[in-house]
NUBA-376894 format. One record per residue (C-alpha): x, y, z; residue in one letter; residue number from 1. Coordinates in steps of 0.05 Angstrom, whole numbers, plus 5000, padded with zeros to 4 digits. Layout:
N
+------+------+------+---+-----+
|    X |    Y |    Z | r |   k |
+------+------+------+---+-----+
|    X |    Y |    Z | a | NUM |
...
+------+------+------+---+-----+
! end
This chain:
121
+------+------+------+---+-----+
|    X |    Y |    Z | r |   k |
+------+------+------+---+-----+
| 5000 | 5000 | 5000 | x |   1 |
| 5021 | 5075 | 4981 | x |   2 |
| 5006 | 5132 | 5018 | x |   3 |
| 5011 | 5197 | 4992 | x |   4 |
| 5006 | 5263 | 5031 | x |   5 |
| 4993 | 5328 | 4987 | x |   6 |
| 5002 | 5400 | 5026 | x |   7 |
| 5017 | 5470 | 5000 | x |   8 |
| 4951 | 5483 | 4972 | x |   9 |
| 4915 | 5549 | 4982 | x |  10 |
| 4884 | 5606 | 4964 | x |  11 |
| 4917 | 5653 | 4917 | x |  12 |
| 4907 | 5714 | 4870 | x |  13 |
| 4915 | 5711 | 4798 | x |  14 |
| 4989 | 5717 | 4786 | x |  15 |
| 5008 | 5684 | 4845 | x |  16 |
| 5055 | 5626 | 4853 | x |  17 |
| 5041 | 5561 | 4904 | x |  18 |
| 5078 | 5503 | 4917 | x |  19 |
| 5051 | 5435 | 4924 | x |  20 |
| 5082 | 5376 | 4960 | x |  21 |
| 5080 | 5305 | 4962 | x |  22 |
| 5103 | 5261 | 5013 | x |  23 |
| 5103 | 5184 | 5023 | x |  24 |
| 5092 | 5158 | 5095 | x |  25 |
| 5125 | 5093 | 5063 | x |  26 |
| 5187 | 5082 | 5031 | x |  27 |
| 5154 | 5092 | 4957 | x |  28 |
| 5201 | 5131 | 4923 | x |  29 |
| 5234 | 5064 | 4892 | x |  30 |
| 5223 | 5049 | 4827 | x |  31 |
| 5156 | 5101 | 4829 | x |  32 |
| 5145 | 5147 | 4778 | x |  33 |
| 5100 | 5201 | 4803 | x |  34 |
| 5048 | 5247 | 4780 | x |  35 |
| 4998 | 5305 | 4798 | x |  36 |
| 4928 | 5310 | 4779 | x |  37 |
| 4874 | 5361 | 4786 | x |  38 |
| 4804 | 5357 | 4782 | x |  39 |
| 4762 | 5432 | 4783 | x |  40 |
| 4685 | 5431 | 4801 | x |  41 |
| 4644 | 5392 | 4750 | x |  42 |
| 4701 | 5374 | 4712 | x |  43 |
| 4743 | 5320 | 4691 | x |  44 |
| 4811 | 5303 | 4714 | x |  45 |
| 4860 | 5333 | 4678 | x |  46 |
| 4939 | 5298 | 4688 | x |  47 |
| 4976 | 5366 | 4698 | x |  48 |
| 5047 | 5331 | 4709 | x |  49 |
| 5088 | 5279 | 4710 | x |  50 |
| 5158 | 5262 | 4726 | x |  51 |
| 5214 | 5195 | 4725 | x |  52 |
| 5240 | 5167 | 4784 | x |  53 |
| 5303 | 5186 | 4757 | x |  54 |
| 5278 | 5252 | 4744 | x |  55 |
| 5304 | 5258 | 4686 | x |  56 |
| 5244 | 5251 | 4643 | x |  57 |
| 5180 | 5294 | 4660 | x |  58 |
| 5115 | 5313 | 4617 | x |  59 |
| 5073 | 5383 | 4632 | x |  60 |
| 4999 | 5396 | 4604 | x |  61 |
| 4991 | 5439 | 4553 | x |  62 |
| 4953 | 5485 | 4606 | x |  63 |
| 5007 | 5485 | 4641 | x |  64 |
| 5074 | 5488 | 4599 | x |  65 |
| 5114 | 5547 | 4619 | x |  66 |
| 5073 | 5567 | 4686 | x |  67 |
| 5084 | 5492 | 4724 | x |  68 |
| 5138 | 5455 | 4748 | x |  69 |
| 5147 | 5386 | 4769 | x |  70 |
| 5211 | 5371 | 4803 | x |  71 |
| 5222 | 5306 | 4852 | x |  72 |
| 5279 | 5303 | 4915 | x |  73 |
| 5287 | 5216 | 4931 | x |  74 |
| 5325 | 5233 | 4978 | x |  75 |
| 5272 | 5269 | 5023 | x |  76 |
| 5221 | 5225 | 4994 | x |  77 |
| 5185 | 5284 | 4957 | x |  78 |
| 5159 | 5314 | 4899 | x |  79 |
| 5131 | 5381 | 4890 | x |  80 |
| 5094 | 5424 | 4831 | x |  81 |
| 5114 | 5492 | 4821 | x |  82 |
| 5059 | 5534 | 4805 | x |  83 |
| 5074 | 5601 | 4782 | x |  84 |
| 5027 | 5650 | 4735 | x |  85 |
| 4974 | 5620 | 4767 | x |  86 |
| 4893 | 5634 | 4728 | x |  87 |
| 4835 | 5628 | 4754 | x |  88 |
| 4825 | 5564 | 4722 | x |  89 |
| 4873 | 5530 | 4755 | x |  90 |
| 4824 | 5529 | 4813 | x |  91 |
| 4811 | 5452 | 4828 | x |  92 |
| 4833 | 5393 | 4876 | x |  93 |
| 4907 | 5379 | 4862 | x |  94 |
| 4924 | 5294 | 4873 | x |  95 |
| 4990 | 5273 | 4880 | x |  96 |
| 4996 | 5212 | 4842 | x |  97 |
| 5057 | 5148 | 4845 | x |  98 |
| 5054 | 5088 | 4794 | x |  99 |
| 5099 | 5020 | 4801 | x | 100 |
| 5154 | 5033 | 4743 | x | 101 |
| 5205 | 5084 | 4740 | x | 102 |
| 5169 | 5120 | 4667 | x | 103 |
| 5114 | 5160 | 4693 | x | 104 |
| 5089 | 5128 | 4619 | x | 105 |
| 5031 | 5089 | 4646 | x | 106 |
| 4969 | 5081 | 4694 | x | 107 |
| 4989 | 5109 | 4760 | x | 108 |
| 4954 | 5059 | 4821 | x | 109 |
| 4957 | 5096 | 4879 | x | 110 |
| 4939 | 5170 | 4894 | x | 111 |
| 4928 | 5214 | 4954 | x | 112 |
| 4868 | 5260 | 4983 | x | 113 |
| 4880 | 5326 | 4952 | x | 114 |
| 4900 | 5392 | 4966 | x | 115 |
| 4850 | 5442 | 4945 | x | 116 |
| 4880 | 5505 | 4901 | x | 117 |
| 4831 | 5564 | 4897 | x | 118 |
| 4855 | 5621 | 4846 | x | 119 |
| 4820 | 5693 | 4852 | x | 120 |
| 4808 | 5753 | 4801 | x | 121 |
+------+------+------+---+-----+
! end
């Protein structure tokens, strides 16, 4: 079993910048790719980011390109998501996201509860 902790989440003007993290209560961060995922009201999920074990190898939305970063640290056993430029639409439920395989290339299994990002006008 995974466990995934999100926190950073918040509320923020347009324009602002918030940084989301991802810990593991387990040792996960072995051969786990990782992942975020949002989900705004009445919407579907939308896979914002994704990154490698290694690290080496990471994907970005086109909503996101340019504004979002994903980044990792194994040895703290933590990813994060920069999010800078931040629009209103960005306002949803962010999940962090791991999947058994070091390419974040596939269906990711285990996720956590959410942090909730609210952007203002």
């Amino acid at each position: 079993q995974v466990w995934l902790v999100e926190s950073g989440g918040g509320s923020v003007q347009a324009g602002g910048s918030l940084r989301l993290f991802c810990a593991d209560s387990e040792c996960i961060f072995r051969n786990n790719a990782m992942g975020w995922v949002r989900q705004a009201p009445g919407k579907a999920c939308e896979f914002v980011a994704a990154i490698s074990w290694s690290g080496d190898d990471t994907f970005h939305a086109d909503s996101v390109k340019g504004r979002f970063t994903i980044s990792r640290d194994n040895a703290k056993r933590q990813i994060y998501l920069q999010m800078n430029r931040l629009k209103v639409e960005d306002t949803a439920v962010y999940y962090c996201a791991a999947r058994n395989g070091k390419s974040w290339r596939g269906l990711f299994e285990s996720w956590g509860q959410g942090t909730q990002v609210t952007v203002s006008s």
